[in-house]
C-alpha atoms as a printed R data frame, in Angstrom:
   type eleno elety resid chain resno       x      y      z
1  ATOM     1    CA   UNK     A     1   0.000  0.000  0.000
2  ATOM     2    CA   UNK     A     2   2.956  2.477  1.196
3  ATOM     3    CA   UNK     A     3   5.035  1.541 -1.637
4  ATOM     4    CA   UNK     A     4   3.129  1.976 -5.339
5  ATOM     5    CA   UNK     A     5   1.376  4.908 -6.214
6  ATOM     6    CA   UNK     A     6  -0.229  3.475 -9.741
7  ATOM     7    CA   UNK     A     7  -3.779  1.448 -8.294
8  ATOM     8    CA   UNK     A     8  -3.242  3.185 -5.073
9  ATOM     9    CA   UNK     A     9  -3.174  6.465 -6.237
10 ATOM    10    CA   UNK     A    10  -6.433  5.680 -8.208
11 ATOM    11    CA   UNK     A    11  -7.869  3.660 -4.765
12 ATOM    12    CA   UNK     A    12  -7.519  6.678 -2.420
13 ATOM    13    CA   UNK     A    13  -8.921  9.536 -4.886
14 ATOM    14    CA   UNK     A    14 -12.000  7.370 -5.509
15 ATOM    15    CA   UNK     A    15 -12.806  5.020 -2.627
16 ATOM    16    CA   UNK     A    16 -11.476  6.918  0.846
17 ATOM    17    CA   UNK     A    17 -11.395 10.383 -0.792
18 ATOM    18    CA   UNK     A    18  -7.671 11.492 -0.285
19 ATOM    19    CA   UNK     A    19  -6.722 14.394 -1.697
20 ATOM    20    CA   UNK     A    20  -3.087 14.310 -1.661
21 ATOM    21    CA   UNK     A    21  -2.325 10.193 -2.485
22 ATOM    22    CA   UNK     A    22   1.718  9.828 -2.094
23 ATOM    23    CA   UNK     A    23   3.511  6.292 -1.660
24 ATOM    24    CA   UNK     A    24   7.216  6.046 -0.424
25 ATOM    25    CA   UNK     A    25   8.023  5.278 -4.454
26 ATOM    26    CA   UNK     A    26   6.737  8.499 -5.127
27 ATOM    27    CA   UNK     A    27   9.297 10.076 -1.865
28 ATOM    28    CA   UNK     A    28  12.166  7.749 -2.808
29 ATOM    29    CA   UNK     A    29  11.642  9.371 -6.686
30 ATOM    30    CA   UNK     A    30  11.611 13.003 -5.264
31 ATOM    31    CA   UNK     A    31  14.786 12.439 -2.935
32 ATOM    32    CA   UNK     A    32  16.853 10.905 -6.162
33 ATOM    33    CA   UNK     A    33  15.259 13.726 -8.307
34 ATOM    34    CA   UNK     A    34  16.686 16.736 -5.733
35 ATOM    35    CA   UNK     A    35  12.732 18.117 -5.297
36 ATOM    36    CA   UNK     A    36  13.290 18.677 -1.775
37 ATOM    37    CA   UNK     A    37  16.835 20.233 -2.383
38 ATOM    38    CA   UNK     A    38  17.520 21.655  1.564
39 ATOM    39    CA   UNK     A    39  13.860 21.493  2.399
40 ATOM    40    CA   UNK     A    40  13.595 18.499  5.341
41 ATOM    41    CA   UNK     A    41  10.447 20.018  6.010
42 ATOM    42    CA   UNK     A    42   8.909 18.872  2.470
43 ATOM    43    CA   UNK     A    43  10.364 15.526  3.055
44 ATOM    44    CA   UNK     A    44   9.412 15.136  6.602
45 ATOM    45    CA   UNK     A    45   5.398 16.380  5.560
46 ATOM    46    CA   UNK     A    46   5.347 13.941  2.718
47 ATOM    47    CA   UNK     A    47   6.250 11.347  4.335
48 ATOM    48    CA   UNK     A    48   3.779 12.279  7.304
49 ATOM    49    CA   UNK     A    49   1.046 11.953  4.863
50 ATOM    50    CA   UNK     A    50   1.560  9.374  3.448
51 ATOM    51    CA   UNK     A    51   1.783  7.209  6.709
52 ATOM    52    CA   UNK     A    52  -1.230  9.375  8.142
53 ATOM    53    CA   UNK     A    53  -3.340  8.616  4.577
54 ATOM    54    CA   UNK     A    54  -2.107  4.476  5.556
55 ATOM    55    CA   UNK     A    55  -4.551  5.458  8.899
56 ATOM    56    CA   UNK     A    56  -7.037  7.056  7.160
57 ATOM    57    CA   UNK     A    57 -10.621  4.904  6.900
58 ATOM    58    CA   UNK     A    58  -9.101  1.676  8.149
59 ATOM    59    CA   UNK     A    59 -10.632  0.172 11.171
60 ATOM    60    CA   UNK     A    60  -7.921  0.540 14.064
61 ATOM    61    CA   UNK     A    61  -8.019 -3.347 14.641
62 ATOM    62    CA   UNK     A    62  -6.392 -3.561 10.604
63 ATOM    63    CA   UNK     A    63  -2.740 -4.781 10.066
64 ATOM    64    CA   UNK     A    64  -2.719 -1.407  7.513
65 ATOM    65    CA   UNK     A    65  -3.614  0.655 10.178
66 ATOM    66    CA   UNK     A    66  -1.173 -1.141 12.794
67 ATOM    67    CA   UNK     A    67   1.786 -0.793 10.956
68 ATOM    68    CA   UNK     A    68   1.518  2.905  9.502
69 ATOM    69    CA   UNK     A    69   0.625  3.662 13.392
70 ATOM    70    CA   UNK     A    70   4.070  1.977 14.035
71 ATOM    71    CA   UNK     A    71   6.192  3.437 11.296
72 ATOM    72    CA   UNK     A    72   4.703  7.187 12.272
73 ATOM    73    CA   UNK     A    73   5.504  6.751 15.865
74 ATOM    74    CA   UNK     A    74   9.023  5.392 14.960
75 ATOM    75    CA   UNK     A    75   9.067  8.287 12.452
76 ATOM    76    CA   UNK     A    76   8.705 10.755 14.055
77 ATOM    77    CA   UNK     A    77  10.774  9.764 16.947
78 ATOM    78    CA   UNK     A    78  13.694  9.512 14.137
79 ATOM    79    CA   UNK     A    79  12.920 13.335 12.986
80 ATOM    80    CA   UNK     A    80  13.097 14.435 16.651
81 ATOM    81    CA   UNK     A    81  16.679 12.569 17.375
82 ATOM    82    CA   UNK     A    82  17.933 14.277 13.964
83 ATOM    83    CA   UNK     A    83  16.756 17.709 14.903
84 ATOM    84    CA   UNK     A    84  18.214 17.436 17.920
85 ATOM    85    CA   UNK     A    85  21.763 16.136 16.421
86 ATOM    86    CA   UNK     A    86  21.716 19.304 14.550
87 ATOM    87    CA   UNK     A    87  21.592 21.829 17.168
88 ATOM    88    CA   UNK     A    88  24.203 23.523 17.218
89 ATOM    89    CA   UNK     A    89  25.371 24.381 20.673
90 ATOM    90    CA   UNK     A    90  27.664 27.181 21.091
């Protein structure tokens, strides 16, 4: 579900009603295509979304819902620990 955008893209738009469908394909393209350039706030929102859209109309008892809950959590944990490693203390 996270990873191809193709029948996914077309699932979300018409079934759950997403409005911004993105798969980590669709990141991994962007990072080797420079779209973010220095923006880690681009890359750290799409990446949000498309975990949050993994959550989105799934019953909280689903193995979907489960593991984007998971990989959000550990996400987000890994974007605090890397802010924090570049803090520059003087």
């Amino acid at each position: 579900m996270f990873f191809n955008n193709t029948t996914w893209t077309k699932e979300l738009k018409s079934i759950h009603n997403i409005d911004n469908p993105i798969s980590l394909k669709d990141i991994r393209h962007r990072i080797e295509s420079f779209y973010y350039g220095d923006s880690f706030l681009g890359f750290q929102t799409d990446v949000e979304c498309c975990l949050r859209n993994g959550v989105s109309d799934e019953p909280v008892s689903s193995q979907t819902y489960q593991a984007a809950s998971r990989l959000i959590f550990a996400f987000r944990s890994l974007v605090k620990e890397f802010k924090r490693s570049q803090i520059e203390i003087r």
